[in-house]
C-alpha positions as a LaTeX table, in Angstrom:
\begin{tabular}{lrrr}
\hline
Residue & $x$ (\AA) & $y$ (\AA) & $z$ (\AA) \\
\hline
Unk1 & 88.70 & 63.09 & 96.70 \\
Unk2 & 90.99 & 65.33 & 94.50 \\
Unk3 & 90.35 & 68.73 & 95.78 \\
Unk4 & 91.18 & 72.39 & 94.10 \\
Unk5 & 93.66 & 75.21 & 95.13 \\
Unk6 & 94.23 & 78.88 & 94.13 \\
Unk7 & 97.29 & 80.78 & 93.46 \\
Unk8 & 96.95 & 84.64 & 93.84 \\
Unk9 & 99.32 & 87.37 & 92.03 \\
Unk10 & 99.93 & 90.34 & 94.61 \\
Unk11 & 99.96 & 93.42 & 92.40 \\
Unk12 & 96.99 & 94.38 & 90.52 \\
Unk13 & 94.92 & 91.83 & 92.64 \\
Unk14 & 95.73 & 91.45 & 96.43 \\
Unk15 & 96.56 & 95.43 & 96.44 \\
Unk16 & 97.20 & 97.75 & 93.91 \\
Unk17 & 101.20 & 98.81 & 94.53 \\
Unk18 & 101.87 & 99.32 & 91.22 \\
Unk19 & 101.20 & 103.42 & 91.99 \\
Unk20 & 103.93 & 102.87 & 93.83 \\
Unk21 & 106.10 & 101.08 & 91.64 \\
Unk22 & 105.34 & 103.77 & 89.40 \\
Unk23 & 106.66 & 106.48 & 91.60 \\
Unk24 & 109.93 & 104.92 & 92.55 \\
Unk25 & 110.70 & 104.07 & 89.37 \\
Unk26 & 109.85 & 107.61 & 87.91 \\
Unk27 & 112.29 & 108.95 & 90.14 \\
Unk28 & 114.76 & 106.87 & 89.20 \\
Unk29 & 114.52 & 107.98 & 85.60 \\
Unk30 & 114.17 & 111.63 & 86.62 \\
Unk31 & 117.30 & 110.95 & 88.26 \\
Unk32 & 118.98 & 109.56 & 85.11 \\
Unk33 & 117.75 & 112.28 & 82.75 \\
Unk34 & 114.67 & 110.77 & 80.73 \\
Unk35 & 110.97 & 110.28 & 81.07 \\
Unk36 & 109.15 & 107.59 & 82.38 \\
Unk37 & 105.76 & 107.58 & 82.33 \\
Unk38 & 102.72 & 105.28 & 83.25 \\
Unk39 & 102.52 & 103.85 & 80.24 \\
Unk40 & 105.88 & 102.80 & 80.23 \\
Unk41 & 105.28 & 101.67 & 84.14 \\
Unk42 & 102.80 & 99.21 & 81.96 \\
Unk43 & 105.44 & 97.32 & 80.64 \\
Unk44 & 106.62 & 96.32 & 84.29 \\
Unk45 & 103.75 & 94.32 & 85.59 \\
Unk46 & 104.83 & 91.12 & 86.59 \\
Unk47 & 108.27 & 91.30 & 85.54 \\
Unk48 & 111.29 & 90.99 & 88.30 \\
Unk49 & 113.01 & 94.12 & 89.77 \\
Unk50 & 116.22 & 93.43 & 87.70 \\
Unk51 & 114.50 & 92.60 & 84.79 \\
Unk52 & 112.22 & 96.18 & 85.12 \\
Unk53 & 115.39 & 98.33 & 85.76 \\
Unk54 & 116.53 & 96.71 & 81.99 \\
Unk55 & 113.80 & 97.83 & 80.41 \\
Unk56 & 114.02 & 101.32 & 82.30 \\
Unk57 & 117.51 & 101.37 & 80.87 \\
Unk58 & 115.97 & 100.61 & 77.34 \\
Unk59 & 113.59 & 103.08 & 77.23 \\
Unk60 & 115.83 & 105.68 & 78.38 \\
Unk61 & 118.63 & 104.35 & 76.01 \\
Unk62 & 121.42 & 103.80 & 78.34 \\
Unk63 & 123.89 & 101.54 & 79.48 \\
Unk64 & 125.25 & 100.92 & 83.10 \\
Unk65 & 127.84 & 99.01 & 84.38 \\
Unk66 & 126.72 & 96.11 & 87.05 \\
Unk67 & 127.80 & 97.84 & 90.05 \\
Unk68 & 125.77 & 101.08 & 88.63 \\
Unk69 & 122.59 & 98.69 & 88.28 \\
Unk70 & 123.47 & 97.24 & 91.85 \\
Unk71 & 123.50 & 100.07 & 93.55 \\
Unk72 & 119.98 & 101.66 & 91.19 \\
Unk73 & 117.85 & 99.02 & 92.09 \\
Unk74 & 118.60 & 98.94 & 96.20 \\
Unk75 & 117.95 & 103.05 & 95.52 \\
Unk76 & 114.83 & 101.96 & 93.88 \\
Unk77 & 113.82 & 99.43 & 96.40 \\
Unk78 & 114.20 & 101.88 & 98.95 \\
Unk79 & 112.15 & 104.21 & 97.61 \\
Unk80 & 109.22 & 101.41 & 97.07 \\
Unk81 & 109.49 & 100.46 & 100.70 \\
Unk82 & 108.85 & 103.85 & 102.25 \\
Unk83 & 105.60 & 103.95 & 100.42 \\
Unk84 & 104.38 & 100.54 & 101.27 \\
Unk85 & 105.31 & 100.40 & 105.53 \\
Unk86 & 102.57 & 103.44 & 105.18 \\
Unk87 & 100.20 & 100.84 & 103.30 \\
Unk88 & 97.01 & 99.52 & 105.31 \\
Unk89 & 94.48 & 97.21 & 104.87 \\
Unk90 & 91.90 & 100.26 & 103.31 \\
Unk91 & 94.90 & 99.37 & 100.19 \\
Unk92 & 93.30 & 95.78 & 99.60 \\
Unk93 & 91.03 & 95.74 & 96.42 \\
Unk94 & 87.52 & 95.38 & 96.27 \\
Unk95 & 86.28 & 91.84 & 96.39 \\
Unk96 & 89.26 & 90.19 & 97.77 \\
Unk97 & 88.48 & 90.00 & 101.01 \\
Unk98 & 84.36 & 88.33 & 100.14 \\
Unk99 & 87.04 & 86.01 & 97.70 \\
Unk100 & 89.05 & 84.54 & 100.36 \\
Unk101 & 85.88 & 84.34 & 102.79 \\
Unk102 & 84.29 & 82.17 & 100.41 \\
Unk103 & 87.46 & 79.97 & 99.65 \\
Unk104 & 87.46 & 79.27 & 103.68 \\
Unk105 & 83.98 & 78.45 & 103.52 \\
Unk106 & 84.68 & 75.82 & 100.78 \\
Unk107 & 87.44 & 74.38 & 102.59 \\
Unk108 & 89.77 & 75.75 & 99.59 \\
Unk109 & 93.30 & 76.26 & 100.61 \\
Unk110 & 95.31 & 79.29 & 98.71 \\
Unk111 & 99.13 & 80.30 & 98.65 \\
Unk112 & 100.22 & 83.86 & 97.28 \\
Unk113 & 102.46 & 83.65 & 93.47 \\
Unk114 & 103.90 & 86.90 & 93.20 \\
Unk115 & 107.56 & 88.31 & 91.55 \\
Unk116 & 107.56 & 91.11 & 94.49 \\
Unk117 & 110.43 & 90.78 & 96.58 \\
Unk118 & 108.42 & 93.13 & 99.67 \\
Unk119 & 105.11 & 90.26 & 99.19 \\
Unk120 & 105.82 & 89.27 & 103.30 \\
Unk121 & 106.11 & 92.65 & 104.01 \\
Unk122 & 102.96 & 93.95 & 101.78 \\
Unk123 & 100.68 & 91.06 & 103.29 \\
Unk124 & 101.34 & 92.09 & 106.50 \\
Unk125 & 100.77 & 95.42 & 106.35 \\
Unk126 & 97.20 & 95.18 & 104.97 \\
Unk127 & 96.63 & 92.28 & 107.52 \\
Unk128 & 96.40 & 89.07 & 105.36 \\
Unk129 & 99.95 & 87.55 & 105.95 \\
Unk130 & 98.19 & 84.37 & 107.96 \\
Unk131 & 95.46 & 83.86 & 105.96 \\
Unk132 & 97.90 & 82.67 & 103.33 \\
Unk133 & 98.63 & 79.05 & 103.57 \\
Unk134 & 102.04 & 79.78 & 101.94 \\
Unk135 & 103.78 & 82.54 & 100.07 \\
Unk136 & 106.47 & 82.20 & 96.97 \\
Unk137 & 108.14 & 85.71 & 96.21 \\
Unk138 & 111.28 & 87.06 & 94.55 \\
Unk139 & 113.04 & 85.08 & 96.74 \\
Unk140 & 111.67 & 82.05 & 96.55 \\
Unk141 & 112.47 & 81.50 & 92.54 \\
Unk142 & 115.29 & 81.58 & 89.98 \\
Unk143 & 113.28 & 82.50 & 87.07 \\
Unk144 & 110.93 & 85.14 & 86.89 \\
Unk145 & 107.47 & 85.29 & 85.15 \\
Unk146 & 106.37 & 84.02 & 82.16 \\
Unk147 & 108.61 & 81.45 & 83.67 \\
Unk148 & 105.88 & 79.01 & 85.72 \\
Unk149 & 108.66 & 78.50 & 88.50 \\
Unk150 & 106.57 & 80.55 & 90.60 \\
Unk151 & 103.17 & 78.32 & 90.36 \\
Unk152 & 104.85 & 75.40 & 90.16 \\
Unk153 & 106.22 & 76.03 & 93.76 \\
Unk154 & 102.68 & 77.08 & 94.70 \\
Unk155 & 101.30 & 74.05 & 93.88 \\
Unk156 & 104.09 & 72.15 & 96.04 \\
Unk157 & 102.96 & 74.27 & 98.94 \\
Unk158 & 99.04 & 73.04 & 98.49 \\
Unk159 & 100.08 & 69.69 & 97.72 \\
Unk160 & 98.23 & 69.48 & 94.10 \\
Unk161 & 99.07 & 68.76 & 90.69 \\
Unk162 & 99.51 & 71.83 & 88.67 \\
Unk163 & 96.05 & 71.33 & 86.99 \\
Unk164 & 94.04 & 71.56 & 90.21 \\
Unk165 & 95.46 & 75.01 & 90.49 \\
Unk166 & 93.39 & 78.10 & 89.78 \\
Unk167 & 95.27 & 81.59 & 89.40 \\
Unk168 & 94.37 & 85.19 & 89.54 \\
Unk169 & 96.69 & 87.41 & 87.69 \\
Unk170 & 96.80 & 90.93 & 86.02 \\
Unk171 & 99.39 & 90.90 & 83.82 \\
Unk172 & 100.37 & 89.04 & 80.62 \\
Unk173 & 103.67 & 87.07 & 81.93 \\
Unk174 & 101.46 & 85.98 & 84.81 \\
Unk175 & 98.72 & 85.09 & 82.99 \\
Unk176 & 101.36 & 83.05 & 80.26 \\
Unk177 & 103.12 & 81.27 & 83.18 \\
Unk178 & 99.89 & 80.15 & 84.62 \\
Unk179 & 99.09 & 78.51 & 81.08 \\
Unk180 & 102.41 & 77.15 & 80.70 \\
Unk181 & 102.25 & 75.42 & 84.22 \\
Unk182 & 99.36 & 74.11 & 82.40 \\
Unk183 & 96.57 & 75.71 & 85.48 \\
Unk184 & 93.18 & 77.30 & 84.86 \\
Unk185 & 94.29 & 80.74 & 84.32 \\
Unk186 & 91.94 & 84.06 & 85.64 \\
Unk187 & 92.62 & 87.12 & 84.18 \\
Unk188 & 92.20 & 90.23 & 86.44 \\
Unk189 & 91.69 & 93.41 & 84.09 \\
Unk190 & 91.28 & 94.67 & 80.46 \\
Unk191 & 90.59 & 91.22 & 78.59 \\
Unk192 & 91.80 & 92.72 & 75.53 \\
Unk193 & 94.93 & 92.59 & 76.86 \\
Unk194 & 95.19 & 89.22 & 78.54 \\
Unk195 & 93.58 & 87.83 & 76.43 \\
Unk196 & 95.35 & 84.58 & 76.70 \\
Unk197 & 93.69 & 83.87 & 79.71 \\
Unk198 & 90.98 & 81.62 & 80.11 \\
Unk199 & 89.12 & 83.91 & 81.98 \\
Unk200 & 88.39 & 87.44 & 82.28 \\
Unk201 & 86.96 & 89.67 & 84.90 \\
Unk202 & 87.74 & 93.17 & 85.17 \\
Unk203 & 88.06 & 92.87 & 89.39 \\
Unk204 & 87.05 & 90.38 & 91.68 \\
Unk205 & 83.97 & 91.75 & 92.04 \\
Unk206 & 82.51 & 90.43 & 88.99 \\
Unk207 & 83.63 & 86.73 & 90.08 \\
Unk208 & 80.32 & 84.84 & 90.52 \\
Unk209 & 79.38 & 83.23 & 93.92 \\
Unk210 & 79.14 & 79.53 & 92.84 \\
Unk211 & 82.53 & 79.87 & 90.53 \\
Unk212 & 84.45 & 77.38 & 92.33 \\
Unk213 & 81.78 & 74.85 & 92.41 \\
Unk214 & 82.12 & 73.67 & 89.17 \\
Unk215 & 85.80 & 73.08 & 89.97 \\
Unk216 & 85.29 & 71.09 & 92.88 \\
Unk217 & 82.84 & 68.91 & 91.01 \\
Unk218 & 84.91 & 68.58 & 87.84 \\
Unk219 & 87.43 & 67.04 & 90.46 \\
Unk220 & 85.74 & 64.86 & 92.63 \\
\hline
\end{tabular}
């Protein structure tokens, strides 16, 4: 019997770091002499830690040289990590934890996708690092989101073609990576804005009970 997996982002749907993100990267532009603000934080989500500190640089029109970028985004990074060693597990979202409950119950294996670099560090903080059968980070790729490197490796690690894959992601290059590793893609927030997904909840609360069972039947 063929049998279904899931593939969950970390920010936006494990825990919400992006607050923290936010911070860090603030005071890096504060730092540099511009504004950044949360809007401008919005254009982050999903997107690697090199890749962000570009478009920092872009919206505060500047240029650095490599070792100047080197030495911003360990600053950064250092920043981020004193906020999340104080993160516990009252920092997971609502309706995760029912989520993976009910994936146990159905026998449903999952693996964490995310482009955070800190994802070890984050699970295990809030307490869920083992009930992950495998995690692929920052570390773990070459490309970064939309790229599908990220849930292509996922789908190695639960042993499943890419279409038996289900993942839950908040932001638009997860959502477009999902759909170009050609796996049913959940979108996790305003559905305006991913809108390319092929489905939309606002949080995991909203998922209904007996979601899943239509996937395992479509692939028995």
């Amino acid at each position: 019997m063929k049998t279904i997996g899931v593939i969950f982002d970390l920010d936006g749907v494990i825990v919400d770091t992006a607050k923290y993100h936010f911070l860090a990267w603030k005071s890096l532009a504060d730092n540099l002499g511009f504004e950044f603000t949360e809007a401008h934080n919005e254009l982050l989500k999903g997107v690697s830690r090199v890749r962000s500190l570009e478009i920092l640089l872009d919206i505060g029109n500047l240029e650095l040289s490599e070792e100047k970028k080197q030495e911003y985004l360990i600053s950064k990074n250092e920043h981020y990590l004193k906020y999340i060693t104080q993160m516990g597990s009252e920092e997971i979202l609502p309706g995760v934890i029912s989520l993976l409950d009910n994936l146990d119950g159905l026998n449903i294996e999952y693996v964490l996708g995310s482009a955070s670099k800190n994802a070890p560090l984050i699970l295990k903080q809030v307490g869920l690092f083992d009930r992950f059968k495998g995690i692929v980070d920052g570390n773990s790729v070459s490309s970064a989101k939309p790229d599908p490197e990220v849930f292509l490796i996922g789908a190695q690690k639960l042993s499943l073609p890419p279409e038996n894959c289900i993942v839950f992601e908040d932001a638009i290059a997860g959502v477009e990576a999902a759909n170009r590793a050609n796996m049913t893609s959940i979108g996790i927030g305003d559905a305006e804005t991913l809108n390319e997904a092929d489905y939309n909840y606002n949080n995991l609360t909203e998922l209904p009970q007996n979601f899943f069972n239509m996937f395992l039947a479509e692939k028995v």
